[in-house]
C-alpha positions in Angstrom: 0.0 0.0 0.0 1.4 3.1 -0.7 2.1 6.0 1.2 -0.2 8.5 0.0 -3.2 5.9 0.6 -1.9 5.2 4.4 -2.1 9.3 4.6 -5.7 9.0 3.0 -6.6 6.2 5.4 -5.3 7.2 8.5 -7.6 10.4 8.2 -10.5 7.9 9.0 -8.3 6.8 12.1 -7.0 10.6 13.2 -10.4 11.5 12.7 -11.9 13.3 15.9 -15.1 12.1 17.8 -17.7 13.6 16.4 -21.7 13.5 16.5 -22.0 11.5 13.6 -20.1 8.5 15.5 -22.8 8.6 17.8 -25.5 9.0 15.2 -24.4 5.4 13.4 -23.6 3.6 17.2 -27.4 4.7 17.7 -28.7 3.5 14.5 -26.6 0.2 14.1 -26.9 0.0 18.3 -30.8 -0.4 17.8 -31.0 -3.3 15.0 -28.8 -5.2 18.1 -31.3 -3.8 20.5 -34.3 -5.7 18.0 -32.3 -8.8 17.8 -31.3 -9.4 21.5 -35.3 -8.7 21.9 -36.2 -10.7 19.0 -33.9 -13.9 20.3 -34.6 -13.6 23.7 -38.1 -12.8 24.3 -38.8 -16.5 23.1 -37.9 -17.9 26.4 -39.9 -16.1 28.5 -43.3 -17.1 26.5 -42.4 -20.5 26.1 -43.7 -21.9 29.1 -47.1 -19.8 28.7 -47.1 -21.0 24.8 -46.9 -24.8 26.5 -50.0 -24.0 28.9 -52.6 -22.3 26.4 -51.9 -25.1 23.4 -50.0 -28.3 25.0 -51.9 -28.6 28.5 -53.6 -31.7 29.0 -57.2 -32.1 30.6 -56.8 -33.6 34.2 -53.6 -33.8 34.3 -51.7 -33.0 37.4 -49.4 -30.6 35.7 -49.8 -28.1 33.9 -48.9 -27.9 29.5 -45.6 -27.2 28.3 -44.0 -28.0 25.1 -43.2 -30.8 23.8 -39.0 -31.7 23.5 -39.0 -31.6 19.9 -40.8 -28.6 19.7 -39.0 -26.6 22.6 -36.1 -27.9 20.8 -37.4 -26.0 17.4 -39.3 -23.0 19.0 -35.7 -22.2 20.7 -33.2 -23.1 18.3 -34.8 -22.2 15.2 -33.9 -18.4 15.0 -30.4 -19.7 15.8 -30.4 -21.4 12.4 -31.4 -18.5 10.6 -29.2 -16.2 11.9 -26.0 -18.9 11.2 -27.4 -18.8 7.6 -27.8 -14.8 7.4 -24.8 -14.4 8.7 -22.6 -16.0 6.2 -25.0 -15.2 3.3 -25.0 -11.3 4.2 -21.1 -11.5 5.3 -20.4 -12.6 1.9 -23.2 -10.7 0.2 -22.1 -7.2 2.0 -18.5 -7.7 0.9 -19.3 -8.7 -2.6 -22.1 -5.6 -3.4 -21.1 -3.0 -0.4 -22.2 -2.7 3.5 -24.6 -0.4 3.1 -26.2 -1.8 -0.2 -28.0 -5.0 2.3 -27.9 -3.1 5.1 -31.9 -1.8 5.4 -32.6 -5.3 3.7 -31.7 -7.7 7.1 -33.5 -4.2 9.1 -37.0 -4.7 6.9 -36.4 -8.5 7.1 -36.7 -8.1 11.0 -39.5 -5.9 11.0 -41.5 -7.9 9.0 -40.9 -11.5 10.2 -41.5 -10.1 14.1 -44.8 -9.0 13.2 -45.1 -12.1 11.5 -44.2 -14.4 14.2 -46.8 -13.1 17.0 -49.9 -13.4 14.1 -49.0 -17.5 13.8 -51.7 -18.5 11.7 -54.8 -20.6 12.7 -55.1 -21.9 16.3 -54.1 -25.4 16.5 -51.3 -26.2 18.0 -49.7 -28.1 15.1 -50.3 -25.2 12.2 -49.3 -22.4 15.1 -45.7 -23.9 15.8 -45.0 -25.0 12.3 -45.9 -21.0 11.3 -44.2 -19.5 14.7 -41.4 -21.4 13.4 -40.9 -20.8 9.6 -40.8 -16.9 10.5 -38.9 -16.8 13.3 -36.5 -18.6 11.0 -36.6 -15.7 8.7 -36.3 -13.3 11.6 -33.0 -14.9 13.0 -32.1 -14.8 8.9 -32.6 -10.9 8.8 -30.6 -10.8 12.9 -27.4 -12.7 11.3 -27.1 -10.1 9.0 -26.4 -7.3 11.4 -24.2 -8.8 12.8 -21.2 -8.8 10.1 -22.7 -5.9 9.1 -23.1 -3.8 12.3 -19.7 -4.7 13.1 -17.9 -3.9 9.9 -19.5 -0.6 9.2 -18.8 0.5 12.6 -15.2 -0.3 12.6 -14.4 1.5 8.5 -16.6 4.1 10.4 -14.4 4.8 13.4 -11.3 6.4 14.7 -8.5 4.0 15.5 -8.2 6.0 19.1 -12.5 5.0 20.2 -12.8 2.2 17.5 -13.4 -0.4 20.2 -15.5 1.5 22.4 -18.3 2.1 19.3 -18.1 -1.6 18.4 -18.5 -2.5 21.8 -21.5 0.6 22.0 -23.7 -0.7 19.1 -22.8 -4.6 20.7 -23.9 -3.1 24.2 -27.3 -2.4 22.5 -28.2 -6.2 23.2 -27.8 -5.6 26.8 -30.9 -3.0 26.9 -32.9 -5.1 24.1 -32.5 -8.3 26.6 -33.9 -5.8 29.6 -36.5 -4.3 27.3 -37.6 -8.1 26.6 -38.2 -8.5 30.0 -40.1 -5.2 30.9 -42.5 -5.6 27.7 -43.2 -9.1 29.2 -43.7 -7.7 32.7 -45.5 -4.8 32.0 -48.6 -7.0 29.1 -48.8 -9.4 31.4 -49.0 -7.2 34.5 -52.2 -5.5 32.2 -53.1 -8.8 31.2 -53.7 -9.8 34.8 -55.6 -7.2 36.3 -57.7 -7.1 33.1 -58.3 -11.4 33.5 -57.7 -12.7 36.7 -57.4 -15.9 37.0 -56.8 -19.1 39.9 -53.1 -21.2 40.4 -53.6 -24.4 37.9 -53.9 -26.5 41.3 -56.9 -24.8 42.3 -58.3 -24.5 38.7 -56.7 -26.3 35.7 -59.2 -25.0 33.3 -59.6 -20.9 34.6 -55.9 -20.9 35.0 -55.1 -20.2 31.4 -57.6 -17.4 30.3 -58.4 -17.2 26.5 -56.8 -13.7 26.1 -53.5 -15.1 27.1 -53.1 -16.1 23.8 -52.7 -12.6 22.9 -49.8 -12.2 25.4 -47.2 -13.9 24.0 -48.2 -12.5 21.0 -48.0 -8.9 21.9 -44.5 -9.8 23.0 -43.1 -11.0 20.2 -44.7 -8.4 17.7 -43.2 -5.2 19.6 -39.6 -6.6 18.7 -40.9 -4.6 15.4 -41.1 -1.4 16.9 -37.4 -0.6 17.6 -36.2 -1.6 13.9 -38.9 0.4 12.2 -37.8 3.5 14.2 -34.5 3.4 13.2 -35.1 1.9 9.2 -35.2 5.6 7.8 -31.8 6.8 9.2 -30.3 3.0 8.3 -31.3 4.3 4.7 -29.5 7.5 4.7 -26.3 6.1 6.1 -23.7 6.3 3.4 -21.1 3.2 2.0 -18.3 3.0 4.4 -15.0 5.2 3.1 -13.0 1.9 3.1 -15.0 -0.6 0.8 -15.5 2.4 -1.6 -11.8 3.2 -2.1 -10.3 -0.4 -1.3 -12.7 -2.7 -3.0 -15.2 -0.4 -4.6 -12.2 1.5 -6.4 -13.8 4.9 -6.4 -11.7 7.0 -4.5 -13.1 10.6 -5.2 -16.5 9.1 -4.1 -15.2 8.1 -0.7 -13.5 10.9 -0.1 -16.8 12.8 -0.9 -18.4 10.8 2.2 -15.5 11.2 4.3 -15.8 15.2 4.1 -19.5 14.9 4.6 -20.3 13.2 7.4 -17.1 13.4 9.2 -15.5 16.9 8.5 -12.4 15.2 7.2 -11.0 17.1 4.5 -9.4 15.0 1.5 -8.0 16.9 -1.8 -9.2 15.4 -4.9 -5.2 14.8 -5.3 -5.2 12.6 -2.7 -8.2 11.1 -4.0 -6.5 10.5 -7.0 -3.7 9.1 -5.6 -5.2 6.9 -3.3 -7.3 5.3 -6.4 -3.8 4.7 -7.9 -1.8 3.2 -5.3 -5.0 0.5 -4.3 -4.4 -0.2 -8.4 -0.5 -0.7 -7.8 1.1 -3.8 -7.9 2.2 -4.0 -4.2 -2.1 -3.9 -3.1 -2.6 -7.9 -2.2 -5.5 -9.8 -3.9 -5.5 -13.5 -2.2 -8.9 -14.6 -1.7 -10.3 -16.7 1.6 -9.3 -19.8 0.1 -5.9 -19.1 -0.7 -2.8 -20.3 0.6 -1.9 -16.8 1.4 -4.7 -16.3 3.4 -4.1 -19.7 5.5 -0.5 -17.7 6.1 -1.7 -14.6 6.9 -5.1 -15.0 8.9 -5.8 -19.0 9.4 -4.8 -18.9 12.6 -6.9 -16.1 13.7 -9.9 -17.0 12.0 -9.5 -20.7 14.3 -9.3 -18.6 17.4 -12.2 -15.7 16.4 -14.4 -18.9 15.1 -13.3 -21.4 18.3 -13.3 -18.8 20.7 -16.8 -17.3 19.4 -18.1 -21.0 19.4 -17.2 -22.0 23.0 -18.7 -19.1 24.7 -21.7 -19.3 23.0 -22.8 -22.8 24.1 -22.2 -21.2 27.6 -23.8 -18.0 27.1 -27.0 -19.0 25.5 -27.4 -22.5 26.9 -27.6 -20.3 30.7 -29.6 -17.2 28.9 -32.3 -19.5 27.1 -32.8 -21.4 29.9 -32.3 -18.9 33.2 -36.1 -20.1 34.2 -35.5 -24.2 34.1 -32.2 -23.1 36.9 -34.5 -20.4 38.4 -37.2 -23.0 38.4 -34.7 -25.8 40.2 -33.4 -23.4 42.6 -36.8 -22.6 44.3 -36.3 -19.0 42.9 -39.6 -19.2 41.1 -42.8 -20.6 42.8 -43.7 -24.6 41.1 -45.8 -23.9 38.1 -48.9 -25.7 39.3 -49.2 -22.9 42.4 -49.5 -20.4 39.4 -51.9 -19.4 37.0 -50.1 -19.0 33.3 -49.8 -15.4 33.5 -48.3 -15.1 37.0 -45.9 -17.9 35.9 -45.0 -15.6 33.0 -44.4 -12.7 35.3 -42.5 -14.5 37.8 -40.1 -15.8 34.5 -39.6 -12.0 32.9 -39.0 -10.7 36.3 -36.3 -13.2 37.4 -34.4 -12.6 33.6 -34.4 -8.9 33.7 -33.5 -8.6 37.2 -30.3 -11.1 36.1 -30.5 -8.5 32.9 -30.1 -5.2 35.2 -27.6 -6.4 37.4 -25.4 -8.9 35.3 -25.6 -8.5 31.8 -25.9 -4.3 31.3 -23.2 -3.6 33.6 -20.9 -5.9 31.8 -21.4 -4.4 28.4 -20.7 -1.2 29.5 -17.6 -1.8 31.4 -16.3 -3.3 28.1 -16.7 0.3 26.6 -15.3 1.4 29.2 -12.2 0.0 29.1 -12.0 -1.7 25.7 -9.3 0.8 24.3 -7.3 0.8 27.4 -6.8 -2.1 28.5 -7.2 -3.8 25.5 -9.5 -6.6 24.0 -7.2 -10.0 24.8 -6.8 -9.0 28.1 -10.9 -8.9 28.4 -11.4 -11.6 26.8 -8.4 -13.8 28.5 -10.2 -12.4 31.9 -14.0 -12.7 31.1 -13.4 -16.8 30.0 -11.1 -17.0 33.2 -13.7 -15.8 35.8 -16.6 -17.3 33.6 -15.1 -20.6 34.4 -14.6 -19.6 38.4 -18.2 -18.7 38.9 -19.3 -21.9 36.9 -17.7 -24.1 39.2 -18.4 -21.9 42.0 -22.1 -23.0 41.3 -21.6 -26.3 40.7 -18.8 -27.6 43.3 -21.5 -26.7 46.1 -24.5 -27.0 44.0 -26.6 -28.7 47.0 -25.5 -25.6 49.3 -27.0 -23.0 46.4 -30.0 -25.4 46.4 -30.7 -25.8 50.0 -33.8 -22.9 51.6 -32.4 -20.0 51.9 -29.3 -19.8 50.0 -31.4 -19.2 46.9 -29.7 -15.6 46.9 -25.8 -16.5 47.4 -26.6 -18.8 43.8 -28.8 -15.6 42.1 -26.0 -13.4 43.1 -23.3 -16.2 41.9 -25.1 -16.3 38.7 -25.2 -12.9 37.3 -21.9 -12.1 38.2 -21.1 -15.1 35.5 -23.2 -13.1 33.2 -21.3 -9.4 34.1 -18.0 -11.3 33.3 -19.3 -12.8 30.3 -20.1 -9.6 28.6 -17.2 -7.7 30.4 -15.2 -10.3 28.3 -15.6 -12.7 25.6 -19.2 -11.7 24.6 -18.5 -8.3 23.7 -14.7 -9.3 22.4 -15.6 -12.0 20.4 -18.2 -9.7 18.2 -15.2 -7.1 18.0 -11.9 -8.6 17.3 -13.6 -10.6 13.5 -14.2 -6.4 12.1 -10.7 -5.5 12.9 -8.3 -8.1 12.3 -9.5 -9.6 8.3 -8.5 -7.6 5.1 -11.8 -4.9 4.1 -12.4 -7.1 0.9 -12.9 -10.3 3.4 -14.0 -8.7 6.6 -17.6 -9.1 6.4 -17.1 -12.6 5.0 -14.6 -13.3 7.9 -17.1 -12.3 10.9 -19.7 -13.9 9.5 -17.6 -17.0 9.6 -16.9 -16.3 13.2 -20.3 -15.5 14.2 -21.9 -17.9 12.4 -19.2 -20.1 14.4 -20.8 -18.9 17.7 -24.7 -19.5 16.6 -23.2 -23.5 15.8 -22.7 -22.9 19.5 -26.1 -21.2 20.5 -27.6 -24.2 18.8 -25.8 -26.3 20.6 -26.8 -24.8 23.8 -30.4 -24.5 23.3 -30.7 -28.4 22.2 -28.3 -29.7 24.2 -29.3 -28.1 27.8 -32.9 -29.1 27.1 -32.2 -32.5 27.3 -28.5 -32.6 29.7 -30.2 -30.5 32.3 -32.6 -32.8 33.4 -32.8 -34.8 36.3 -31.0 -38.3 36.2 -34.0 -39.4 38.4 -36.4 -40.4 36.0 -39.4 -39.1 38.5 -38.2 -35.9 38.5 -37.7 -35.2 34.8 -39.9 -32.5 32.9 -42.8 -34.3 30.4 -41.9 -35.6 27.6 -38.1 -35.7 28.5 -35.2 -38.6 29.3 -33.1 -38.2 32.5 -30.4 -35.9 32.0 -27.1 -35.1 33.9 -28.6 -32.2 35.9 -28.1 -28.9 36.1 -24.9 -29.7 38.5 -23.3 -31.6 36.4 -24.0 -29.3 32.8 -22.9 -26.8 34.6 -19.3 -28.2 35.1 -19.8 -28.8 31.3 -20.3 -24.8 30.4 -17.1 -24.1 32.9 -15.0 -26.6 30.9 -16.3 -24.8 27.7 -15.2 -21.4 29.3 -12.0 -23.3 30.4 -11.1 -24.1 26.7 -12.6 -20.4 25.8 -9.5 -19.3 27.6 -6.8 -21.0 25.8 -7.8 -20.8 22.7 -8.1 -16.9 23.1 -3.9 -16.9 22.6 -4.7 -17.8 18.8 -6.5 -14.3 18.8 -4.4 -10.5 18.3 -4.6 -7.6 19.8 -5.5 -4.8 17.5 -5.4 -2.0 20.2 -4.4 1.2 19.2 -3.3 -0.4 15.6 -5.0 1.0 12.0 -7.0 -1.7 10.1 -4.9 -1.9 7.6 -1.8 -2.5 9.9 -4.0 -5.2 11.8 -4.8 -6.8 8.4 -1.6 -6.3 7.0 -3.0 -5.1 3.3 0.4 -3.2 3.3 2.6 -6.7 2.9 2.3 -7.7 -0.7 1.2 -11.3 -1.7 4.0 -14.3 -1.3 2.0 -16.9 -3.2 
């Protein structure tokens, strides 16, 4: 690369803070606001979805969903967001960021309005449809995330380039709470509006018609956020860095430099810039080139692995806080309930783990991101993940036994704060800083769609491993599992491995893009 295009580039990375910074941490900060929503809202109306369409007459207990379709309900989004994510990596690399940009946004917005109208009322036709757009939901969510990531990091300064990926990622934080509220505050409405007996007292009159419209309600809202924000995800321009490095257009991208961040390029630096990208020198390897394997194989193992292992701990504990809620006595048994308290009860034990665990942890990373660095975080988060993991599960009968319920509550969150003051956060940063521009979208989607292999794995896998061994005490419908003990010393040797693999992973503090990616070196193959 030559030296007038480093001058033309690093006016993107000496480039002050400015308001428009802000303006596209808000507007890519609130399509991750809609997804955490969007993928997290599902657990807490699962349990109400298994009462109003799965419960049995006269029996003791009351509905919930059958394995196989808890298994789909939860992990289904997970598979569309794997696939959106490479597609729209690969997509936003080949035509330009902002080209599919507003396409994953409209996809959200239309598939979460979708999802809560779930054609017909059986209970056959309402999961199969609940299903095949929640698909296309998590398809439109896998999007942002290459997406989101890369234009955010071409968009920033290389002094705060970290703390505004780690600002739009901290979005998921407040979508996760707002999941939570929503759910508290329908079916607080809900409840005053139909009143309604514990299922022990009355199976039939515990479950009012109009909860059907709950979970519903819930679901649809995840619209509201992405609509909002769809006009100014329009208006945002093409990153400066795919229109000069891949696009070739220099005069154009320095055009969009000057307007939305005041950074002032000649046209003769424009000109020289489209000149030395067309030099010799510029590399051209592709992803499945041996020069690529030399350059960035390594790291893409650790961004994938490392993306991978923390996300069958994060989401198998996120998906399924109420089943350890539930086991610790931190949420009353379901048949002293009506379907609407039992919802309550669920959204107000996840957003109180929300508020004190998982928003705090996000924001420390922004924090301290640029300073003290993003291996350091993530080295730390994996380390104390695993701590706190066996800290619950060495004396899992202490935690259990009446009155400890708030040592394990306590115990628990803090796994959460360290997860997203760490790898969480890290995981989604690192794969927009490291990769070459022309692969960068490509490259995170590779990692992230790396982690959702893992969220899959979580939400199948803890369904059935967190179950009882005792064969009596197992949920309906399910074998005996290894307990929640014993899955949880599974998640802390996932953390455990987390850890090491994170030495495979560099540190781009305080480095330009192009130094991290190393688009200066010219091709040995």
């Amino acid at each position: 690369m030559a030296g007038d295009q480093v001058h033309v580039l690093s006016a993107l990375d000496g480039a002050k803070t400015q308001w428009y910074h802000f303006t596209a941490i808000v507007v890519a900060g609130m399509g991750f606001f809609t997804d955490a929503y969007d993928l997290f809202c599902i657990s807490l109306v699962t349990k109400l979805i298994g009462r109003v369409y799965y419960t049995v007459p006269g029996s003791p207990h009351p509905g919930s969903l059958p394995p196989t379709v808890a298994a789909a309900v939860n992990g289904v989004a997970f598979v569309g967001t794997l696939s959106g994510q490479l597609f729209f990596g690969w997509l936003g690399d080949k035509v330009g960021r902002k080209s599919v940009y507003s396409m994953t946004l409209l996809l959200m917005i239309i598939c979460s309005v979708a999802s809560g109208l779930s054609f017909s009322h059986t209970p056959t036709t309402v999961m199969a449809t609940l299903c095949f757009f929640r698909f296309w939901l998590g398809f439109g969510i896998g999007g942002d995330y290459p997406l989101s990531a890369t234009i955010m990091s071409e968009y920033a300064n290389k002094r705060t380039r970290g703390a505004f990926i780690a600002a739009v990622f901290a979005m998921q934080g407040f979508g996760i709470l707002a999941g939570g509220a929503v759910a508290i505050g329908v079916t607080a409405l809900f409840k005053i509006r139909f009143p309604a007996p514990p299922y022990a007292v009355n199976p039939a009159a515990s479950t009012p018609a109009q909860a059907d419209y709950v979970w519903r309600i819930v679901l649809m809202l995840g619209a509201l956020p992405a609509a909002l924000t769809f006009y100014w995800r329009m208006k945002m321009p093409e990153t400066a860095r795919y229109t000069a490095l891949i696009a070739k257009n220099a005069e154009r991208a320095a055009a969009d430099m000057s307007k939305v961040l005041q950074v002032e390029i000649t046209k003769e630096q424009a000109g020289d810039l489209e000149v030395a990208h067309k030099s010799p020198a510029s590399p051209s390897f592709g992803l499945f080139s041996g020069e690529f394997v030399r350059r960035h194989g390594l790291h893409l193992v650790g961004t994938a692995s490392t993306w991978l292992l923390l996300d069958i701990a994060y989401y198998s504990q996120n998906l399924f806080q109420k089943d350890i809620f539930s086991a610790i006595g931190w949420i009353p048994p379901a048949a002293t309930m009506s379907a609407l308290d039992e919802l309550y009860h669920i959204a107000r034990a996840q957003t109180l783990i929300a508020l004190c665990g998982t928003v705090p942890g996000y924001w420390f990373t922004v924090a301290f991101i640029d300073s003290v660095g993003r291996f350091k975080i993530q080295v730390m988060g994996f380390f104390m993940m695993t701590g706190f993991m066996l800290g619950l599960a060495v004396p899992y009968d202490y935690w259990t036994g009446k009155g400890h319920q708030a040592g394990f509550v306590a115990m628990y969150a803090l796994t959460f704060f360290f997860a997203n003051f760490g790898p969480n956060a890290t995981t989604f940063i690192v794969p927009a800083e490291i990769y070459p521009a022309r692969l960068r979208a490509t490259c995170h989607g590779i990692s992230a769609a790396s982690g959702k292999v893992g969220a899959i794995i979580g939400s199948f896998g803890f369904l059935y491993l967190a179950q009882s061994p005792d064969p009596a005490k197992t949920t309906h419908g399910y074998l005996p599992g290894i307990g929640v003990r014993n899955s949880l010393f599974v998640l802390a040797g996932c953390s455990l491995m987390g850890f090491m693999l994170t030495f495979l992973v560099p540190e781009p503090k305080g480095k330009s893009l192009e130094e991290m990616s190393r688009e200066s070196e010219p091709d040995k193959c």
